[in-house]
C-alpha positions in Angstrom: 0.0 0.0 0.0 1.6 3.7 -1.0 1.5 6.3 1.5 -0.2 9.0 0.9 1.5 12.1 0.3 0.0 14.5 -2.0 -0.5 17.1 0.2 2.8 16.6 2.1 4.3 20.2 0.7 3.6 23.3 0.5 2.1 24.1 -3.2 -0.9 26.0 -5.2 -3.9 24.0 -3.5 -6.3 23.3 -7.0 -9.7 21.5 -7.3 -9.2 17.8 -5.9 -9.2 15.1 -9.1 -9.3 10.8 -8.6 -6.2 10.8 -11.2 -3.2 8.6 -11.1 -1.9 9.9 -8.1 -4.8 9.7 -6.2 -5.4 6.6 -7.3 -2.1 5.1 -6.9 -2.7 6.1 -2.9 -6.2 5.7 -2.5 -6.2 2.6 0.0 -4.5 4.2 2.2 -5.6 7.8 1.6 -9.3 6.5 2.6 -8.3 4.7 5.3 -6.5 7.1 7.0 -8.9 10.1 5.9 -12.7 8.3 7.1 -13.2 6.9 9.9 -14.8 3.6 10.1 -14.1 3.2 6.3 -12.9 -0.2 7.0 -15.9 -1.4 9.1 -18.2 -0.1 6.1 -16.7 -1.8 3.8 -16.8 -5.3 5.5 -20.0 -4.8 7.0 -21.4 -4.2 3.1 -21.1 -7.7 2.4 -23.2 -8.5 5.5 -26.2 -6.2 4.3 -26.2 -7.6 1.2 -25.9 -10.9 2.3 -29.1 -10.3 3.2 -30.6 -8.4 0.8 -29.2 -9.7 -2.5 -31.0 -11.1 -4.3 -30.5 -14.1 -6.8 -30.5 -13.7 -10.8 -29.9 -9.9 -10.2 -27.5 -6.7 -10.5 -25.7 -5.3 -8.1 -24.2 -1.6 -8.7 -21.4 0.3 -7.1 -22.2 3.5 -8.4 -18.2 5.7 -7.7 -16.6 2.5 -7.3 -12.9 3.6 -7.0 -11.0 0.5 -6.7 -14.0 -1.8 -6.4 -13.7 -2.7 -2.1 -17.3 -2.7 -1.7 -18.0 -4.8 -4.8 -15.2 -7.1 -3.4 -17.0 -7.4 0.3 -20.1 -8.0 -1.1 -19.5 -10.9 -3.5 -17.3 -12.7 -0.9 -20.3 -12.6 1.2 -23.0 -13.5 -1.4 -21.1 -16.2 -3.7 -23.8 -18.7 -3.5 -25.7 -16.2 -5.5 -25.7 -15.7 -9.4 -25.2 -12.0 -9.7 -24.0 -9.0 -12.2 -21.2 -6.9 -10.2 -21.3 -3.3 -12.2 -18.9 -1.2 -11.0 -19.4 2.6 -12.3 -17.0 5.2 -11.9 -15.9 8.5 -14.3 -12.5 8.1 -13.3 -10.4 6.4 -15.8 -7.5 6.1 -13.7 -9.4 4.4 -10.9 -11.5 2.0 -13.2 -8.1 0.4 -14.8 -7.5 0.3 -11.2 -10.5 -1.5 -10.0 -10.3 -3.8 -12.8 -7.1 -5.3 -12.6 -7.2 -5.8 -8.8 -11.2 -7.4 -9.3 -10.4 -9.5 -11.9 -6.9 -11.0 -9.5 -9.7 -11.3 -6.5 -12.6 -12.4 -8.0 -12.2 -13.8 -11.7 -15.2 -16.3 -11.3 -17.8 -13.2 -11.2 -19.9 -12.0 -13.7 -17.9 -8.4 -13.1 -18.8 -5.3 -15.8 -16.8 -2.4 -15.4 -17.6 1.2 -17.1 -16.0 4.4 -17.1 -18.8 7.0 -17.0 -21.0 9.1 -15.2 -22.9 7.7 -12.9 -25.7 10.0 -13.9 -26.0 8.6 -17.2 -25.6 5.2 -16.3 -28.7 3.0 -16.7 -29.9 0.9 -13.4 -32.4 -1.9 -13.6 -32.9 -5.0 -12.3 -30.8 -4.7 -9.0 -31.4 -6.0 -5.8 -28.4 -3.4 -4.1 -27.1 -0.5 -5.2 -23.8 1.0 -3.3 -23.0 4.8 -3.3 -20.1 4.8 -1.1 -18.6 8.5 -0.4 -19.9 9.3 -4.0 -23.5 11.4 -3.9 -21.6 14.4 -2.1 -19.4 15.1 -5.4 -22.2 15.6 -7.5 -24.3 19.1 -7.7 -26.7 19.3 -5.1 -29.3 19.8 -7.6 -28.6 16.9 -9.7 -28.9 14.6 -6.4 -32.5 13.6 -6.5 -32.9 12.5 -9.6 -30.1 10.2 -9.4 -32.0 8.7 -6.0 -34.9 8.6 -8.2 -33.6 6.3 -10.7 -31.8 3.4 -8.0 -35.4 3.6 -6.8 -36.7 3.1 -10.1 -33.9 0.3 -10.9 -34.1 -1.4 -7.6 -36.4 -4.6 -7.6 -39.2 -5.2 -4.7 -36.9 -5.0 -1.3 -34.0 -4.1 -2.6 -31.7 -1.7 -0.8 -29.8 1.3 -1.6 -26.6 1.9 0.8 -25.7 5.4 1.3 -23.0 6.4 2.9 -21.6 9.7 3.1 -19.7 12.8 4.8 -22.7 15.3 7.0 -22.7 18.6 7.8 -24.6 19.3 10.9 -27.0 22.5 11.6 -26.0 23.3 14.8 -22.6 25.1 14.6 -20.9 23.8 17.7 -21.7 20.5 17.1 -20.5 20.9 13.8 -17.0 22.5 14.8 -16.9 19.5 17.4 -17.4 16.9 14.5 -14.9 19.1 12.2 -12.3 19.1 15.4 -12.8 15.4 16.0 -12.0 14.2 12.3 -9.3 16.6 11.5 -7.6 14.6 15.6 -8.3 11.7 13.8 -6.7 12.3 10.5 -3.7 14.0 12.8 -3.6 10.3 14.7 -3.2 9.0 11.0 -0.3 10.6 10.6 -0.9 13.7 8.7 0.1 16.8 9.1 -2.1 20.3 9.8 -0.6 21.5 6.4 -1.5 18.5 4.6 -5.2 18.4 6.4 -5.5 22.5 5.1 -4.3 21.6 1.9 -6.2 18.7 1.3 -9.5 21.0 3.0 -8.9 23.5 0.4 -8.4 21.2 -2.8 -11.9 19.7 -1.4 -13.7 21.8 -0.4 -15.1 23.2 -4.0 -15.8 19.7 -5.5 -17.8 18.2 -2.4 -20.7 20.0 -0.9 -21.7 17.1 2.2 -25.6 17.8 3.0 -27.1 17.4 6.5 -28.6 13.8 7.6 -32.1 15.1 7.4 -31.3 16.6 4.2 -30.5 12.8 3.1 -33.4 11.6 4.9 -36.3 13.7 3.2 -34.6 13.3 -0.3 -34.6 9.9 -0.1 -38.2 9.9 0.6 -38.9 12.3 -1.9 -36.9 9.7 -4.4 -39.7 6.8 -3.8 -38.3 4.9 -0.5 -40.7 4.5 1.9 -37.8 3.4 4.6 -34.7 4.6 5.2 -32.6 4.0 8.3 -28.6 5.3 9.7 -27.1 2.0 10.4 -23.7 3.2 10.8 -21.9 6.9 12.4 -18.4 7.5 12.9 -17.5 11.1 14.0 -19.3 13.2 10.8 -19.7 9.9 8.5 -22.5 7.9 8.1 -24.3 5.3 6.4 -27.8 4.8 5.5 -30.0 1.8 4.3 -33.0 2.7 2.0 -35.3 -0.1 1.3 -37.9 -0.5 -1.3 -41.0 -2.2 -1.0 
């Protein structure tokens, strides 16, 4: 695993990109940047132990390099499923592909480079949007809920998990204070934690958890529960009936 180091040095701070050098570093960029990353991922496989379903699709929608896919077909091998992994970055989808096809060549794996706005969703059972809604445009958001809903068979399940932002401004300096000790625990510096703030900060707009709540309602999904928080990360399950 390489260290990440991007942010190591002083330099001119632009808009964050997953290119080759993020992606060369991810694993360990992630791990040491979201807490309880690790727990998610493993804990995927047990949700859609559960909820997958057989003779379906299941989508990770901003795949990166493919760990939820990974958790969740060794968890649900008894089952004859379509892994689509989606992501727009080109660098990350060679990525994802070479280390998927090493860890699980018996799957029926597809692999496409493209927005996962565009991408068409049908027939799935569980559809992943790991750490992915939050770079989109705000306004763009719901209608990409809409159509998992739409895509999603009878009780299938959309996990959500993302970065919140929290209306009450001490709790959300608190949650701010607590990830940045976190990251600091890591091993990264307060220049690289500034720098990497900055480069972020105009490509990912988090939303609050009610926020999340109501539009996933307003997207078709009659349930929708928090089943994992770690400092100002969560993840949801949205379940359609």
């Amino acid at each position: 695993m390489k260290q990440d180091n991007i942010f190591s040095k002083t330099q001119q701070v632009v808009d964050f990109a997953f290119d080759d050098s993020v992606a060369d570093v991810f694993p360990d960029m992630i791990r040491r940047s979201v807490p309880g990353y690790e727990t998610i991922i493993s804990l995927l496989g047990v949700l859609a132990n559960q909820y997958a379903q057989d003779n379906t699709r299941v989508y990770d929608l901003g795949c990166s390099l493919g760990a939820a896919t990974l958790s969740i077909h060794q968890q649900t091998r008894t089952l004859d499923l379509e892994h689509i992994c989606i992501d727009n970055s080109e660098a990350m989808v060679k990525r994802c592909e070479s280390r998927l096809d090493r860890l699980m060549p018996e799957a029926n794996l597809q692999l496409l480079c493209e927005d996962i706005e565009k991408a068409e969703i049908k027939d799935a059972s569980v559809v992943v949007v790991n750490f992915t809604l939050q770079f989109l445009t705000p306004e763009t958001r719901l209608a990409l809920l809409k159509k998992i809903y739409e895509g999603l068979l009878p009780n299938g399940v959309l996990v959500l998990s993302e970065k919140l932002v929290f209306d009450d401004s001490t709790e959300n300096q608190h949650q701010i204070d607590w990830h940045h000790n976190f990251k600091r625990a890591n091993g990264y510096s307060d220049l690289e934690i500034s720098q990497k703030r900055a480069a972020i900060e105009n490509i990912m707009i988090p939303d609050t958890f009610e926020q999340h709540q109501q539009r996933l309602q307003e997207a078709g999904f009659d349930e929708s529960y928090q089943w994992f928080q770690s400092f100002n990360f969560v993840s949801m399950v949205a379940i359609k009936h």
